[in-house]
C-alpha positions in Angstrom: -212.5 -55.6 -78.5 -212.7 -55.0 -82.5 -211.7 -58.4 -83.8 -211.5 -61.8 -81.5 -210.7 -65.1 -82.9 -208.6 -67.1 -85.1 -209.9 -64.7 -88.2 -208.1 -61.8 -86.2 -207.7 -59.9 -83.1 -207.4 -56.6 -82.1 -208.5 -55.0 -79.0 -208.6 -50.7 -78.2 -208.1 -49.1 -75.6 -208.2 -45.3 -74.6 -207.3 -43.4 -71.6 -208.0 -39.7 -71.3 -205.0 -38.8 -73.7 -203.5 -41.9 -75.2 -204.9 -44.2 -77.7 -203.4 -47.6 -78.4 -203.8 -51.3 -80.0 -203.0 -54.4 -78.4 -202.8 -56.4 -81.5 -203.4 -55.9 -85.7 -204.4 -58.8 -87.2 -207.7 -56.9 -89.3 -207.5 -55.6 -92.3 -207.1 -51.9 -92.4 -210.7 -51.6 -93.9 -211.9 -53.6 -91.3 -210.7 -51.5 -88.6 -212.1 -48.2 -89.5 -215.1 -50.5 -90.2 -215.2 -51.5 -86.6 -213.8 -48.6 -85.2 -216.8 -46.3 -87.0 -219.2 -48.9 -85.6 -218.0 -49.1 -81.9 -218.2 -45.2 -82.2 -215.0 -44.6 -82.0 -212.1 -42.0 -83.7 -209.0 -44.0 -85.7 -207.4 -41.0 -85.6 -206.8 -41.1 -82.2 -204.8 -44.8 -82.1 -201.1 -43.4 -81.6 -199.9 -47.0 -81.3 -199.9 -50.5 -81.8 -198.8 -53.0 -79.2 -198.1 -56.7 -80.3 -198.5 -59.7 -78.6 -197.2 -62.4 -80.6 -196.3 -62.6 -84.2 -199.0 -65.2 -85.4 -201.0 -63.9 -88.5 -204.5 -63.3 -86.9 -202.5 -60.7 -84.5 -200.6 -59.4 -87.2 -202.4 -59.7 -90.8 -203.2 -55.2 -90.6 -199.9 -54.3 -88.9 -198.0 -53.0 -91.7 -200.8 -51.0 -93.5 -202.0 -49.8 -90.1 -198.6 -48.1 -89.4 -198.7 -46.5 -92.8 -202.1 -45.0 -93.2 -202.5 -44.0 -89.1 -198.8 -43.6 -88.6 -198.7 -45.6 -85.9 -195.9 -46.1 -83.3 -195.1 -50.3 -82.9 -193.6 -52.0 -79.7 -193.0 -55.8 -80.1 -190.1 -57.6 -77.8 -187.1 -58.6 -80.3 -188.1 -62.1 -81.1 -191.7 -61.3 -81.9 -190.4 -58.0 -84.0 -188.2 -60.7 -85.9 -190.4 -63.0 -86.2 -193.3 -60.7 -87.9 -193.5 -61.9 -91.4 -192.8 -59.3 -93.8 -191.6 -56.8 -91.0 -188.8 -55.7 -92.1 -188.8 -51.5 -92.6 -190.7 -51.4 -89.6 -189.9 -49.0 -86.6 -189.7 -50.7 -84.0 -190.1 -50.0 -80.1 -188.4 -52.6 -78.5 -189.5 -54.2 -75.1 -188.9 -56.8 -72.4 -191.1 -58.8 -70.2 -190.9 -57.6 -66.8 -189.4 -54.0 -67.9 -192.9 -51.4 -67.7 -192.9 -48.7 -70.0 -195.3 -46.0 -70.9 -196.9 -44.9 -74.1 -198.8 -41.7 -73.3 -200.7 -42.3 -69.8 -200.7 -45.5 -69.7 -197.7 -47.9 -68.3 -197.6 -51.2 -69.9 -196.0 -54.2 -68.4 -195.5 -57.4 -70.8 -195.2 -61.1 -69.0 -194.5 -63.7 -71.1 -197.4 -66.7 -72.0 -197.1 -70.3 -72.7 -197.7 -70.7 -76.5 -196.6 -71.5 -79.7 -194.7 -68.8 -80.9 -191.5 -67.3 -80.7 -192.0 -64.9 -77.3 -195.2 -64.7 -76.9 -196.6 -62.3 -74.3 -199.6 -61.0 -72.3 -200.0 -57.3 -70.8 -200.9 -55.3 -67.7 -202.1 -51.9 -68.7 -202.2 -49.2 -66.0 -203.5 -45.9 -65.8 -203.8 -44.2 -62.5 -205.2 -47.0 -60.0 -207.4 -49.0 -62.8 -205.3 -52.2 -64.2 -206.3 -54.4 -67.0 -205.0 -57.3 -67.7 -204.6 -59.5 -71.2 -204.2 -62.8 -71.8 -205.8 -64.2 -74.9 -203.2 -66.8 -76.5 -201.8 -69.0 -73.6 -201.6 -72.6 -73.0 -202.1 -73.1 -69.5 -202.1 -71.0 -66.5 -198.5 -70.6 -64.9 -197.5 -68.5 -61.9 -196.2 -65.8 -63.8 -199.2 -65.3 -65.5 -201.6 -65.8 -62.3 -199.2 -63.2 -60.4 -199.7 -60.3 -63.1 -203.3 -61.1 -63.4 -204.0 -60.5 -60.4 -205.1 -57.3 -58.9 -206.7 -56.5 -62.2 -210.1 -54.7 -62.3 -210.4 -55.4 -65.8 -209.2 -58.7 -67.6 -209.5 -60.2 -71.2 -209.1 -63.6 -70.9 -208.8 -66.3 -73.4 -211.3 -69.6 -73.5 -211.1 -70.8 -76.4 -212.6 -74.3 -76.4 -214.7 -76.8 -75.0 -212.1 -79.8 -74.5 -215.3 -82.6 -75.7 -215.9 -80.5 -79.3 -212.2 -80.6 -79.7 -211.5 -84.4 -79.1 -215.1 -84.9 -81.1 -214.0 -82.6 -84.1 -212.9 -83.5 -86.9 -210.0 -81.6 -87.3 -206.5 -83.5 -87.7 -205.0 -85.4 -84.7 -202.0 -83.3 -84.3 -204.2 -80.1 -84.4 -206.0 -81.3 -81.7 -203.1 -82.2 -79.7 -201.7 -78.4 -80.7 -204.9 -76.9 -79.3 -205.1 -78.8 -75.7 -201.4 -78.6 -75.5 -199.4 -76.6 -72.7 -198.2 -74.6 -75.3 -202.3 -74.4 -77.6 -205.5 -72.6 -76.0 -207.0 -72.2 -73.1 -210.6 -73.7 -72.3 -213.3 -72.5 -70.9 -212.5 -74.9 -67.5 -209.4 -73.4 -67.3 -210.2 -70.3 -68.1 -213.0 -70.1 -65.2 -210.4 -71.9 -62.3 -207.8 -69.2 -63.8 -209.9 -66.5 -63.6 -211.2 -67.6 -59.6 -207.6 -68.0 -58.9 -207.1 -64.7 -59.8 -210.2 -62.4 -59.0 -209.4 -61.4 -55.3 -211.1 -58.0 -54.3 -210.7 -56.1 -57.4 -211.8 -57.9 -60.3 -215.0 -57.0 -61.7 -215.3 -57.6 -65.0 -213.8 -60.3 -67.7 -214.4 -60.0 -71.5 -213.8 -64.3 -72.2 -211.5 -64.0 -75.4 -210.8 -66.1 -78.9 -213.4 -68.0 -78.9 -213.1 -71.0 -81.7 -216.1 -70.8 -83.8 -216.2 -75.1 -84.2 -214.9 -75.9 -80.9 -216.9 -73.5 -78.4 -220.1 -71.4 -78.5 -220.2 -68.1 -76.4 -223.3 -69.7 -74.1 -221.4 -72.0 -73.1 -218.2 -70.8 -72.3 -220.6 -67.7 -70.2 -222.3 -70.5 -68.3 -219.0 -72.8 -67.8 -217.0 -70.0 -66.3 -220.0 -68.1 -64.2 -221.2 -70.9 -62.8 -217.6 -71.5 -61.7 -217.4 -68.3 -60.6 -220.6 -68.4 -58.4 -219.3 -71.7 -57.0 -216.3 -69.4 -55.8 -218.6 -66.6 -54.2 -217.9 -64.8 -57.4 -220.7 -64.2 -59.2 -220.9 -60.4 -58.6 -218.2 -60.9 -61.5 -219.4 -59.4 -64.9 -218.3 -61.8 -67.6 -218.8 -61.0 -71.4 -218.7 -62.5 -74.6 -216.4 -61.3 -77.8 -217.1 -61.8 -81.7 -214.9 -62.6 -84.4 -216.1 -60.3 -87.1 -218.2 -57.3 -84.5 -216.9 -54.9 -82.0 -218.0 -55.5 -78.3 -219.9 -53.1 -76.7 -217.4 -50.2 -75.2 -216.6 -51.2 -71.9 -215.5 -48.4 -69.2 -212.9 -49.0 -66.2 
């Protein structure tokens, strides 16, 4: 995870021969910035994979392509909706339709939130699945049925529902972010995640965190103590930044 918050979000992954982003919204300073810190080679990225066209997912796309020559997949509406997309190449998918990019086969679902089509993935590559999720409103059945079987997930919790409603950001902002269609928090994040871990899940990376609404402490405790309550807590469950790389993580 290179960048995770409302100031951006981009997340790489690598499999034995393919390289890919889910998401561009850094700078493309930034990302060799991170990239060099986490240890890891830009040059291997072959593609970019976009969730949802909101800026922070975004903001690096177009100078990403051009320096890296990257390969972008977006479904229509989000590949539309991508402000100042227009000359882009794009690899068109639909939810429920897997495709591959190198070795790994991607399946999009689509997620309850505030954009055009907005959409989480399942990446698979041999028998290790991850699943992401990091802009979603509430949990539906859609999403719960792709998540599970994941050994890996990256899962929003955005908020603590008290700091929101005590904030002091505007009414309707509020009502945006606890919304079916806003952010997840950390309660729902932890029932989703128990909902979904069955026998395989073994590690969560808790995702877009808000940095006035939520502190990674307690969103840790709120969902492993959740977790434990479940008879969960062999469950490894980390914290992401908004302007650092997390540590690599290995599936």
């Amino acid at each position: 995870m290179l960048a995770s918050g409302s100031s951006g979000n981009c997340i790489y992954v690598e499999s034995p021969t393919t390289a890919l982003l889910i998401d561009a919204g850094i700078s493309a300073r930034e990302f060799h910035r991170r990239m060099d810190a986490a240890g890891l080679d830009p040059a291997k990225v072959q593609a970019v994979c976009v969730t949802h066209e909101h800026t922070d997912h975004v903001s690096g796309l177009r100078a990403l392509a051009r320096k890296l020559d990257l390969e972008l997949y977006a479904n229509s509406d989000t590949a539309r909706a991508v402000r100042n997309g227009e000359g882009l190449g794009w690899n068109l998918f639909a939810a429920g339709s897997p495709f591959t990019i190198g070795d790994i086969e991607l399946l999009a679902f689509p997620l309850p939130h505030d954009a055009y089509d907005p959409v989480g993935f399942i990446l698979t590559h041999g028998d290790t699945r991850v699943g992401i999720a990091t802009d979603l409103g509430m949990p539906t059945t859609v999403a719960l049925d792709r998540l599970r079987g994941c050994h890996f997930v990256i899962l929003e919790a955005n908020h603590d529902v008290d700091l929101v409603r005590s904030s002091g950001r505007p009414w309707h902002l509020k009502q945006r972010i606890l919304g079916r269609q806003g952010h997840l928090s950390n309660e729902t994040a932890a029932e989703l995640l128990a909902d979904i871990a069955g026998d395989t899940l073994r590690d969560v990376l808790l995702a877009h965190l808000s940095s006035e609404c939520n502190e990674p402490s307690r969103a840790l405790n709120v969902v492993r103590r959740h977790l434990a309550s479940r008879g969960l807590g062999h469950i490894q469950v980390h914290p992401t930044h908004a302007h650092r790389p997390t540590p690599v993580f290995y599936c």
